[in-house]
N, C-alpha and C positions, 0 to 999 in steps of 0.2 A: 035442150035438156037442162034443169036449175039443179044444180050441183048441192051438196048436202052438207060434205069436208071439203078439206083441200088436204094434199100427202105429198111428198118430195120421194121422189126414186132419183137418190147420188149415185149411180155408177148403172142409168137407163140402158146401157149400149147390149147387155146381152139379151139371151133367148132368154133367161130366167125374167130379167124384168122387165120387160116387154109381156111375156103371158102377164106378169103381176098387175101391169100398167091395162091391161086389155080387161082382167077381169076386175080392176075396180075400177073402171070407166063404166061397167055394165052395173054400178052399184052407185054413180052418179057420185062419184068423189075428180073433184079437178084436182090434175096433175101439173106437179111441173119435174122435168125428168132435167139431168144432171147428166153432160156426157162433154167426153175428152173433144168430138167433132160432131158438133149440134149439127150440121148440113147434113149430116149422113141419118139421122134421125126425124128427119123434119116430114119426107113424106112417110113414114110411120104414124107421127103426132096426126097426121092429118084423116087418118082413118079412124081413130078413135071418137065417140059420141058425144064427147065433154070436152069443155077447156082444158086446151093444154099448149103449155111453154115448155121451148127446150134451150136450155140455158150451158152455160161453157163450164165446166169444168177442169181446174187447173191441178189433178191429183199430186204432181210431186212439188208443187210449191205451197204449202202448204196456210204461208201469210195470206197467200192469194185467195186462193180456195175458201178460205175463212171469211174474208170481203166479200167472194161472190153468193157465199151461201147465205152472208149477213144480210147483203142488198137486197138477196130476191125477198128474203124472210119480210124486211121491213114493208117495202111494197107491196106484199102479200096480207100483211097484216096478222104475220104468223101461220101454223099449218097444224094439221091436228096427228099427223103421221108424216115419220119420215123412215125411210128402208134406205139403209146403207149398203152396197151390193157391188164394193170395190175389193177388186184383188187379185194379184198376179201370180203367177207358179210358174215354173219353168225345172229342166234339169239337165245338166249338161254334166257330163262322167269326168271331164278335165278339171270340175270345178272352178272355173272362171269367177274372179272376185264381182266384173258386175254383174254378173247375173243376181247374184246374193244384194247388192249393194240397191236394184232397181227395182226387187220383191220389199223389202227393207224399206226402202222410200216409200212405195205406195202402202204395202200391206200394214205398215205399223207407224209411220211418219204423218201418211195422208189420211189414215184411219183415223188413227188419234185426232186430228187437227178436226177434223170433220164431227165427230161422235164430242168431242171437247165443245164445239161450237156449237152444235145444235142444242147440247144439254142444257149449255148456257140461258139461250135464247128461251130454252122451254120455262126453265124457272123462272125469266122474266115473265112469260106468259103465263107462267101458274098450270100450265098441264102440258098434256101430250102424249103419244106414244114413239121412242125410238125403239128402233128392231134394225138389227144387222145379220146377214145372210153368211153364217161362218162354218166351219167345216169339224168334221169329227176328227180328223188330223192333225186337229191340236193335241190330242191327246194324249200321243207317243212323238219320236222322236219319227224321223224319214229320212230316205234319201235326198230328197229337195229341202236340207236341213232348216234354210229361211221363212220357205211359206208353212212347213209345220211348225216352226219356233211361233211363226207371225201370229197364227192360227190361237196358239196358248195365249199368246198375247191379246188378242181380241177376246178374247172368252172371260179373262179376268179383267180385263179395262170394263168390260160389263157391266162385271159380277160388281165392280168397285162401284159407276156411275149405279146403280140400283141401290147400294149402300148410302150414299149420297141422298138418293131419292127419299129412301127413308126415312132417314137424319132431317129435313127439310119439311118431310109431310106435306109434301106435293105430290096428285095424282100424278106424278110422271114412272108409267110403264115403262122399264127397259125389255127388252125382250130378244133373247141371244136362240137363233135359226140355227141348228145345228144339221147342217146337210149332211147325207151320205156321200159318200166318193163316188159322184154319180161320173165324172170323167173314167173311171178305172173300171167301172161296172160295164159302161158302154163301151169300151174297150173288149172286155173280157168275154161282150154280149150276154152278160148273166140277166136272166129274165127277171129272175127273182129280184135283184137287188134294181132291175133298171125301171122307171117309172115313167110314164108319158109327162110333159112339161106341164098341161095343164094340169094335172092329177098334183103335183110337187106345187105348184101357183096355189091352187084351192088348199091343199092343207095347210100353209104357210098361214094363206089370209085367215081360215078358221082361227088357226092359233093366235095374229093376231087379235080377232078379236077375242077372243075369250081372254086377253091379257095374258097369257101364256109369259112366265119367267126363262125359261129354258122348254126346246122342241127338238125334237129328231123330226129329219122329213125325208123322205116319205118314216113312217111309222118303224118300220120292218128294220130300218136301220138301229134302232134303240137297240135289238138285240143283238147287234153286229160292235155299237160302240161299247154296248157292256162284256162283249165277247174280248174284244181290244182291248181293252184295261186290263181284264182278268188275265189275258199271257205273259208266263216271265220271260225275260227279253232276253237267254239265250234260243225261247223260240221264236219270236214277236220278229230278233232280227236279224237270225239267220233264216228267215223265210224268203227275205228279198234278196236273198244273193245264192240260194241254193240252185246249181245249175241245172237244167231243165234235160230228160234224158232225150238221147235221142231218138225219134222216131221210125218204126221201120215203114220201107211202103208197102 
């Protein structure tokens, strides 16, 4: 099959991009996907219908990660998209410093270095699309106080590289995926709020292509994130610690 683009998926290892990698392989874009242990990736690549490379990434060193993202790029001869789709959460109630310290590292250390590098590279190239896969949980504060702080932090490193973009008058799209809390949905089994992978895959990529600045995905989530904003935070945050009654049988 003769390929059309080429796209970089940095952080290939989940179920999310994986559908992503699947449904633009069916759209004849060669991939090269970005993961902590390419071996474990490899017979995935191998099912897909197009070129594709899986390549090492080094999330919490950040020098590194920058060199390997540089080399493929050169040898590649640049990319026309690239999805960023790194990032840890965790919660532990003792609040343990690393926990905090190893969301920190990847969520805002390895991010930046990553979305810093590719901007770069694009400018050299004179266009592009970056998009990063980020959460509506930037937008208050939470109990997992690092990966919501981390969250804010990628939404305005964005908003900044798109200011950038302009300033420059280079086609380069930034483009901030603003997920719903699809961990906590599936949790809660809420049907409403939970969406099948490839349904979340297809609206992402519509969005990208339409050049989309900012997305809720699935959709349904917009009026959840605009629901969140709008509560004042004596309710916002005593809803997480209100104790739950008990139940009779």
């Amino acid at each position: 099959m003769t390929t059309i683009a080429t796209a970089m998926i940095i952080g290939a290892s989940s179920q999310l991009s994986k559908e992503l990698a699947r449904q633009l392989a069916t759209q004849k874009v060669k991939l090269l996907l970005f993961v902590q242990q390419p071996e474990l990736l490899t017979e995935f690549a191998q099912t897909l219908p197009v070129s594709v490379e899986v390549l090492p990434l080094s999330i919490a060193e950040p020098a590194k990660l920058i060199e390997q993202i540089t080399t493929a790029w050169q040898q590649e001869n640049g990319a026309h998209l690239v999805i960023v789709n790194t990032g840890m959460n965790g919660y532990d109630a003792t609040l343990p410093w690393q926990l905090e310290q190893d969301i920190i590292d990847v969520n805002v250390k390895g991010f930046a270095a990553i979305c810093h590098c590719v901007f770069k590279l694009m400018t050299e190239q004179g266009y592009g699309q970056l998009a990063a896969i980020n959460s509506i949980a930037g937008q208050r504060g939470g109990p997992s106080m690092a990966y919501h702080a981390s969250k804010a932090f990628a939404a305005n490193y964005f908003e900044g590289l798109s200011m950038h973009a302009q300033r420059l008058k280079l086609p380069i799209t930034i483009s901030d995926i603003q997920l719903g809390l699809l961990d906590k949905a599936a949790l809660q089994q809420n049907q409403f709020l939970l969406a099948p992978l490839d349904k979340v895959a297809k609206q992402i990529l519509i969005a990208l292509q339409k050049g989309k600045r900012r997305v809720y995905v699935t959709k349904r989530w917009r009026f959840v994130a605009w629901l969140n904003r709008l509560l004042p935070e004596y309710i916002y945050n005593t809803r997480h610690w209100k104790p739950k009654k008990n139940q009779r049988k």
